[in-house]
Structure formats: structure tokens, C-alpha cells
C-alpha positions in Angstrom: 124.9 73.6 131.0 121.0 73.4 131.5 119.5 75.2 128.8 116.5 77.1 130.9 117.0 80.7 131.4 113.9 81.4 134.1 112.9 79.0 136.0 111.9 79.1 139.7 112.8 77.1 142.8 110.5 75.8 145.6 109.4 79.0 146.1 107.3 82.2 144.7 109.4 85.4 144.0 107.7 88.2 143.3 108.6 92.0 141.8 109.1 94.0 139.4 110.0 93.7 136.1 111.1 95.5 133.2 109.0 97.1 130.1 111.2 100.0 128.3 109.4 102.8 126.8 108.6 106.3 126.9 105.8 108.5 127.6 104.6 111.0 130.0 101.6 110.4 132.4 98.7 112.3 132.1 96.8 111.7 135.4 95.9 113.2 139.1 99.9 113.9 141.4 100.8 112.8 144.6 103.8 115.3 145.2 106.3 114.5 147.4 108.9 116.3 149.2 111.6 113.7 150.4 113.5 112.7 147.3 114.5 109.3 149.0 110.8 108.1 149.2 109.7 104.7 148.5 106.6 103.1 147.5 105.0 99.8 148.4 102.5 97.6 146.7 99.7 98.5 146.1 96.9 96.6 148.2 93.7 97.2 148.5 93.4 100.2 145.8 96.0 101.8 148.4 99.5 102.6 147.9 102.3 103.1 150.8 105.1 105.8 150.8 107.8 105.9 153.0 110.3 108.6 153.5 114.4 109.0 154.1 113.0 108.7 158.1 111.2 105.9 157.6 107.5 107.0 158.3 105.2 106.0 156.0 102.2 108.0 154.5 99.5 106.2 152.8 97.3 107.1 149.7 94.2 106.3 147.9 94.6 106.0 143.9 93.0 109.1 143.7 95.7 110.7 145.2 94.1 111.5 148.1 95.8 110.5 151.7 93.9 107.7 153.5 93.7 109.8 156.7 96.8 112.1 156.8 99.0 110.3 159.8 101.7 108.4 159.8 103.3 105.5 160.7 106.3 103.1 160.7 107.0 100.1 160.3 109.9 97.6 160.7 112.6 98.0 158.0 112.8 94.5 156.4 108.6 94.5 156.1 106.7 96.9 153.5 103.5 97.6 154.9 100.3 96.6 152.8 96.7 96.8 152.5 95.5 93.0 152.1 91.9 91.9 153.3 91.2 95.3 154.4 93.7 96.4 156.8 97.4 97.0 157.1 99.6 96.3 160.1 101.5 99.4 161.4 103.1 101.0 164.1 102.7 104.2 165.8 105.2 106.6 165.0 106.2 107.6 168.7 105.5 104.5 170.2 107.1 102.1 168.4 106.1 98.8 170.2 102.5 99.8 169.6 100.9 98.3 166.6 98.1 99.1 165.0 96.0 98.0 162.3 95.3 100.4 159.9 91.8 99.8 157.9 90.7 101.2 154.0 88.8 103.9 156.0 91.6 105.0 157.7 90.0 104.3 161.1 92.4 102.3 163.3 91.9 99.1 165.5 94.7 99.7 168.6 96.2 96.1 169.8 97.3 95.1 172.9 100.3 95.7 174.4 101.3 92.4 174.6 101.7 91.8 171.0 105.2 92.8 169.5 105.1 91.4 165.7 102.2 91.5 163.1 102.8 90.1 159.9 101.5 91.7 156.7 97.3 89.7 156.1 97.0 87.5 153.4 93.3 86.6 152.5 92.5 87.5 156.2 95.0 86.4 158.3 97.8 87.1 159.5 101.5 85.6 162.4 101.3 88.1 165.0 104.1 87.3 168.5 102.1 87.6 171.1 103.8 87.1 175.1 106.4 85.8 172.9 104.6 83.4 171.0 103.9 83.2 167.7 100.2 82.4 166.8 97.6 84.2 164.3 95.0 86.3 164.1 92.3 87.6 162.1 91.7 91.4 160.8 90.4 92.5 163.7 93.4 92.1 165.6 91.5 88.3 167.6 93.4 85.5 167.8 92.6 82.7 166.0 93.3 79.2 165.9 94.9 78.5 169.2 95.7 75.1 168.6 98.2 75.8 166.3 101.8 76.6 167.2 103.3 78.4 164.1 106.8 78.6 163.8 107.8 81.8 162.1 110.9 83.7 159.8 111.5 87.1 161.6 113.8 87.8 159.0 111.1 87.4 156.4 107.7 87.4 158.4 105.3 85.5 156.1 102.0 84.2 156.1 100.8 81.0 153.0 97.9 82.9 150.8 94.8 80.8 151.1 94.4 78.6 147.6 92.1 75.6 146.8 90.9 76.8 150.5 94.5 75.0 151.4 97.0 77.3 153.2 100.5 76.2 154.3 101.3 76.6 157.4 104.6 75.4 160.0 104.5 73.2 163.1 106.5 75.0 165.3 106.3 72.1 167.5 107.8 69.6 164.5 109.4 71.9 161.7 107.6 70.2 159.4 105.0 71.8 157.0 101.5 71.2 156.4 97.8 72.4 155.7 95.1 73.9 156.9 91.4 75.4 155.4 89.9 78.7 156.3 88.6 77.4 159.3 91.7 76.6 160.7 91.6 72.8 160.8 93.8 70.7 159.7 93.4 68.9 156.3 96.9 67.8 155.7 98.8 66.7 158.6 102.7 68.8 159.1 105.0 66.2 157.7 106.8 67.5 155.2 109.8 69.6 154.2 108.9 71.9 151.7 105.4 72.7 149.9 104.6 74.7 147.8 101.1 76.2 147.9 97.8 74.7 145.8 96.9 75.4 142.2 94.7 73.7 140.3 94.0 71.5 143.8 97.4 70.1 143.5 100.5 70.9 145.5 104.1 69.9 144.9 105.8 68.8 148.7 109.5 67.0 149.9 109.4 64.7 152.9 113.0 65.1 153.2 115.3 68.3 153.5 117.5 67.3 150.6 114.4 67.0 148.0 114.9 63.1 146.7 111.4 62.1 147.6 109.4 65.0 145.7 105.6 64.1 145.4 102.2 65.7 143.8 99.1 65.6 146.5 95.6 66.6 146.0 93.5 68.7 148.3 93.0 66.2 150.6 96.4 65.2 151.0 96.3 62.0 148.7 99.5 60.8 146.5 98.9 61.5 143.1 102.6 60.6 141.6 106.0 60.5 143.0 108.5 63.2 140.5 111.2 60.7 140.0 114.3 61.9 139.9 115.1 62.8 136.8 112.9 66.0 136.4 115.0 68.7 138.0 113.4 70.0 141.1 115.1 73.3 141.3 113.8 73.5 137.4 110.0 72.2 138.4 107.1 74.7 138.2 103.7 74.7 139.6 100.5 72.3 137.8 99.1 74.4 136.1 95.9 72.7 134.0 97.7 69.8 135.1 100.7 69.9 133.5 104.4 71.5 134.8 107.7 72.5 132.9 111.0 70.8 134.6 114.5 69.9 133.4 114.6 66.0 131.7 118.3 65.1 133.3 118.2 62.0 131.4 117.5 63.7 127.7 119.7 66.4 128.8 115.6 68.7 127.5 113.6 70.7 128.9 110.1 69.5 129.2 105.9 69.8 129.6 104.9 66.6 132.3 101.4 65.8 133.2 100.3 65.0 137.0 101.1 61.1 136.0 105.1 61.9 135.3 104.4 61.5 131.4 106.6 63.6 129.3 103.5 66.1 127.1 106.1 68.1 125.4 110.5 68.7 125.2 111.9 71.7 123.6 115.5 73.3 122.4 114.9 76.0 125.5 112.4 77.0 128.2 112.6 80.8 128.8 109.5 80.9 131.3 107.8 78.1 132.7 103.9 77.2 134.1 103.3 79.3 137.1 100.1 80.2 138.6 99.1 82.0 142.1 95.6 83.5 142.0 95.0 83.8 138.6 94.9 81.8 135.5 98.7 81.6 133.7 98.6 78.6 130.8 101.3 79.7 128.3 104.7 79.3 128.5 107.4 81.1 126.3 110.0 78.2 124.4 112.4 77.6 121.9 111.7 74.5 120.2 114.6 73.8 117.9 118.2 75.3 117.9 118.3 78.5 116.0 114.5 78.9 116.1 112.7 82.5 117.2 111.3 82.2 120.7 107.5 81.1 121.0 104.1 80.9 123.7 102.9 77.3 123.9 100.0 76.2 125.4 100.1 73.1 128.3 100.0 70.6 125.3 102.8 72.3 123.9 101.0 73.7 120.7 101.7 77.1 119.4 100.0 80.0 120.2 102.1 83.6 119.3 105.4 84.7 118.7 107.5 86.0 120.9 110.8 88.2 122.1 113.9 87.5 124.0 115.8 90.5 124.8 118.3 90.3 128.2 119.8 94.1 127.6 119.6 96.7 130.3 119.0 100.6 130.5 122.9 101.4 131.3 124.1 104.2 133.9 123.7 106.8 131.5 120.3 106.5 131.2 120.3 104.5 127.9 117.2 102.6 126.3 118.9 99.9 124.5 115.8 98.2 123.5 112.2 97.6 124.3 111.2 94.5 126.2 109.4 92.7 128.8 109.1 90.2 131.3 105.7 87.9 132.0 104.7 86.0 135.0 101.3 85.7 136.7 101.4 86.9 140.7 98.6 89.2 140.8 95.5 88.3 143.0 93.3 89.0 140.3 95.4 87.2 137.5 98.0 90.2 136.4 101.5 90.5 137.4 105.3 90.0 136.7 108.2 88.8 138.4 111.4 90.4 139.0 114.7 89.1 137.4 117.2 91.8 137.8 115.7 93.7 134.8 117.6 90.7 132.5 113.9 89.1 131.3 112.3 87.4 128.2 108.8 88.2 127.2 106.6 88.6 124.2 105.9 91.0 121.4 102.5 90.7 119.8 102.3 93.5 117.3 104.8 96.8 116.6 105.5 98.8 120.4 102.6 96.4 121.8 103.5 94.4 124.6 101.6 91.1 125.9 100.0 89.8 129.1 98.2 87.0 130.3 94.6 87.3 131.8 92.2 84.4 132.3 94.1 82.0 129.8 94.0 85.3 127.1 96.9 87.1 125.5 95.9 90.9 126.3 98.4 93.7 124.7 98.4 97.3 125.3 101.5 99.8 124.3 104.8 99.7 125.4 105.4 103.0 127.6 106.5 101.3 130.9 110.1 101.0 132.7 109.0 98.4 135.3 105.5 97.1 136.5 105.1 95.6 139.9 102.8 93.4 140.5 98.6 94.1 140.4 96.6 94.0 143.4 93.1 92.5 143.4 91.5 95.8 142.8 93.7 95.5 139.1 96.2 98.6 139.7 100.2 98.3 139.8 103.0 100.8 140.6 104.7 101.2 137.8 107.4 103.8 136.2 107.1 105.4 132.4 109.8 107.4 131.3 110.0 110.7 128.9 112.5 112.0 126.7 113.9 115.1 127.8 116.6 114.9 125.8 119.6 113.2 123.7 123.3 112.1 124.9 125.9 111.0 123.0 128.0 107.9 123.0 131.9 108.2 123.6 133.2 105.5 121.6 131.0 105.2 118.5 129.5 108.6 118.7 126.4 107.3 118.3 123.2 109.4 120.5 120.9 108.0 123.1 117.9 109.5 124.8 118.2 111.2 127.9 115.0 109.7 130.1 113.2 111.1 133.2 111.8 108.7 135.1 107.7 108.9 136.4 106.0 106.8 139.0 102.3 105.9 138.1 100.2 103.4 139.4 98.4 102.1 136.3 95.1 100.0 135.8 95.1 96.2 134.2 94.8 97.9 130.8 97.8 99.7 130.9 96.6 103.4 131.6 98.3 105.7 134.5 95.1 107.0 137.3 98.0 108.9 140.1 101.5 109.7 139.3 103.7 109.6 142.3 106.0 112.8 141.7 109.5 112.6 143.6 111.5 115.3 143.4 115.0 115.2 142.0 118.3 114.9 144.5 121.0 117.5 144.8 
């Protein structure tokens, strides 16, 4: 058995993960009156909240509403702010789509288009007359001589990075890139990519993932990932070095862009990832037996850390504190969801640590979950306070009785709106 607990495939995933704690926001309300509401991201300094009829309501961090209407949207896409604007629909007219700015004016598309996508760095798939093409945040379209093939299930467009964004033939299946201009750098003929960091991208010219390479911006083979390093184990370059599974020393390992092995270790909890922002550490175990630590991309020490993969339980039950790292926010903050079952690190006592611009940052530990930041720095999150003590069945022992508050918090760790949802019957 492969001794890496979180690795990644060829693909981001991104969420919420789990920091336990207590504490009660002290902060402006958004009350609610629907206790089946929802929240989005938050994009843009903007949060979404949808209710048990589906319509959603949008907010500033100030708690004040962007313009008091509502909207819907389809049920398998979250509507958020990104680049400005937000693709809705109107709530009696379904089919109509609109996209909803920061002011909370509204640009009113054509008829004729029947999907929009949610923007990333200003753009965005929209179906229009049936076809799938994209357009820009003022509802043009954009780039007509590309023919997009799209995933109505999950309706996605690549973030731009290295001024590289992925995008599908729809004509070929195949994948390839294109700059903010729209022109096409990297000609569609692979697989699977995965998107830029650090100006190099991983890719597969074949479906079952034997001939895995490392290209540059400008398409150009740097190295060939022989076959021994584990693709469903490989992360992103990140200062030009990746974690991946060594099949043939049965180790997990640090490789440089030229397929030399930098660093093995006992265990990799959390690998090299990076989307936006600047994420060099990874969390280890170097020798059997040995307390979990954050390396650096040549494999040195840099802190201690934790490992803890207990739960809250059905009864509301803290079991420990704990938390879970990984860089997916646009401006360098964020986590990644793992069925609250995470590692993490602890730098000091009830201080838990992030990573910012190649820094370990720490602020208390008073958080349930934190999703991930936006580029104006602010999360949803959910602290909990004690309202009171339980006891055990078997052992008689007492736990705390929690009451859950959403917040959207600030990079450093402090609540600005608490979202207040009122208790079911």
C-alpha cells in the first residue's frame, strides 16, 4: 500500500476544510429567514445565499445586499462574482440570463444564449444557438475561431496562468492553450493538462496516461515523467520541483523538472500544489515512527507539524483541534476539502498555520471549516461556541455541546459579517 495520504490527481479540487475550535463572532449580521440557506464563495468581496426555493440573494461583506433582487441559477452551478460580474438568471424567466455586476447594475443578454458559465479572469463558455463559444464580461463574444467543447454537468472555464489558459477543441477532443488574446500558443493535442505554474504545465498525449510530459510556455518538451513516478500521485512544479510516488523504491519523493529524484521520505501527507499564489512547503514524514514535518522544495526542514484524521461526531463532539493546508486562493490563501479527515500544521499552543508568499503565517485556532479566499482575501468560514456540555454513554466522559456560526473572515483570521441562519424545527 502506497504510503501518501493526500495527494491529488490530474486535476484541482477545491473546498472546504476543517479547523476545530470555538469562539463566538463579534462582527456586523446578515439574518436570515430560510433555515435551509446556502452560501457560495465568496468572489469579488461578495458572498451568494440561496434559499430552500432556490433564489439567490447576494451580499456585500458589510452585510449590506448588493441591490436587493433576486435570482436563480441552475442547481449543479454556485453563482460567483469573478472579474467583476456574476452570471444569473431572472427569477421569473428562467431562460433569461443576466450578468450581474459589483454595482449591482445588470447587463441583460440575448435571448439566444441558454448557458453562461461562472468568469474566470474575464472570461467565460456561454451556449449560444446551441453552440458553445465564449465571451467576455460584458456578455460579447469572443474568440470566434475557437470551437470549445464543454461539461454541462460541470460547466468550467481554465483560469488564466503564466497568460496560458487551457482550453478544448471541440472539433478534436484534444486539449490545448491559448493567451489572453485568444490565440493559440499551444496547439490542442493532448489528453489531459493541467494548468501552468511556474511557466510549466504537466500534459498526457494519450487517454491512458503512459506518455506524461513537462512543457514550457511555449509548448517546448522539457522532460518526459517516466513511468515510474506515479501519475495519479504527481503534483504541480512548483519552484521547479514536484512530489510523486517512486514505484520502483516503493518512496515517496521531491523530482526536479529534469526527472532527478531531490528528496524521498517515510510518508507524504501533502504534496507541492500551487494555483495563483505562492505554496513551497510540503508536510512529510521522513523516517518510520518520526513526528510529521514542513519541508521546503529541497527537502530541508522548516516547522513541525500535526496529523490528526478525527472528526466532530453526530453529537456535536470536538475530538480534537486540527487543520488542513492547501494553496487555491487567487491571492495565495486557501484549503482544500478532504471530507473533514486532513493533516496540517501546528506552530505554537491553539495557533494554526498557513502559507502566504512562501511564509508560514499563524493566527488562533477558532474555526470549524474555511473555504477558500477570494482575491479581495476574505473566506466563508464557520466558528463554533460552547453552549454547553454532553455526556458520553459508554465512558461517561463529557463533551461540549457546539453552536455553529457562519463568518466570512479576512486573510488574518478575523470575522467582518456573520451569516446568522436560524435553527430548524
Amino acid at each position: 500500500m502506497k504510503r501518501i495520504v493526500l495527494m491529488m490527481l490530474v486535476a484541482f479540487v477545491a473546498g472546504t476544510s476543517t479547523v476545530y475550535g470555538q469562539g463566538k463572532p463579534q462582527c456586523p449580521k446578515i439574518v436570515l429567514d430560510d433555515p435551509e440557506s446556502y452560501l457560495s464563495d465568496v468572489g469579488d468581496g461578495i458572498i451568494g445565499i440561496k434559499d430552500s426555493e432556490h433564489i439567490w440573494r447576494f451580499y456585500y461583506l458589510n452585510g449590506n445586499p448588493l441591490n436587493g433582487k433576486t435570482y436563480k441559477s441552475p442547481l449543479n452551478q454556485k453563482p460567483v462574482f469573478n472579474s467583476g460580474v456574476c452570471p444569473v438568471q431572472q427569477v421569473d424567466k428562467e431562460k433569461q440570463w443576466i450578468l450581474l455586476k459589483k454595482d449591482g447594475s445588470e447587463i441583460v443578454l440575448p435571448n439566444n444564449i441558454s448557458r453562461v458559465s461562472n468568469f474566470k479572469d474575464g472570461l467565460a463558455l456561454a451556449e449560444i444557438d446551441w453552440q458553445w463559444c465564449y465571451i467576455d464580461v460584458t456578455g460579447k463574444k469572443v474568440f470566434p475561431q475557437l470551437k470549445p467543447n464543454a461539461n454541462t454537468i460541470v460547466l468550467d472555464v481554465k483560469p488564466l496562468r503564466c497568460n496560458r489558459r487551457a482550453y478544448d477543441d471541440g472539433n478534436e477532443y484534444k486539449k490545448g492553450f491559448i493567451d489572453k488574446t485568444g490565440k493559440v500558443v499551444i496547439p490542442a493535442k493532448y489528453t489531459r493538462v493541467r494548468d501552468f505554474t511556474d511557466n510549466l504545465a504537466i500534459v498526457s498525449e494519450d487517454w491512458d496516461d503512459k506518455v506524461v510530459k513537462v512543457i514550457d510556455v511555449t509548448g517546448r518538451e522539457i522532460s518526459i515523467i517516466p513511468e515510474r513516478f506515479s501519475r495519479n500521485y504527481l503534483t504541480d512544479f512548483v519552484n521547479g520541483v514536484a512530489t510523486t510516488y517512486d514505484e520502483e523504491t516503493d518512496k515517496p519523493v521531491i523530482i526536479d523538472k529534469d526527472m532527478n529524484i531531490v528528496a524521498s521520505f517515510y510518508i507524504i501527507e501533502r504534496g507541492f500544489y500551487k494555483d495563483g499564489g505562492s505554496d513551497a512547503l510540503a508536510i512529510v514524514v521522513r523516517n518510520e515512527g518520526e513526528a510529521p514535518v514542513l519541508v521546503n522544495t529541497k527537502g530541508e526542514y522548516v516547522a513541525d507539524a500535526f496529523i490528526n484524521d478525527d472528526r466532530t461526531t453526530s453529537s456535536g463532539k470536538v475530538e480534537e483541534n486540527k487543520t488542513m493546508l492547501h494553496n487555491d486562493g487567487d491571492d495565495g490563501h486557501g484549503w482544500v476539502d478532504t471530507g473533514f479527515a486532513g493533516t496540517g500544521f501546528k506552530l505554537t499552543d491553539n495557533k494554526i498555520g498557513f502559507i502566504h508568499g512562501r511564509d508560514v503565517h499563524s493566527f488562533n485556532s477558532k474555526y470549524f471549516a474555511i473555504g477558500t479566499f477570494d482575491k479581495s482575501g476574505h473566506a466563508h468560514a464557520i466558528m463554533y461556541e460552547v453552549v454547553g456540555h454532553g455526556k458520553q454513554d459508554l465512558d461517561g466522559s463529557t463533551y461540549e455541546i457546539l453552536e455553529p456560526h457562519h463568518v466570512i473572515m479576512d486573510k488574518n483570521g478575523a470575522p467582518v459579517v456573520e451569516i446568522v441562519v436560524p435553527k430548524k424545527d
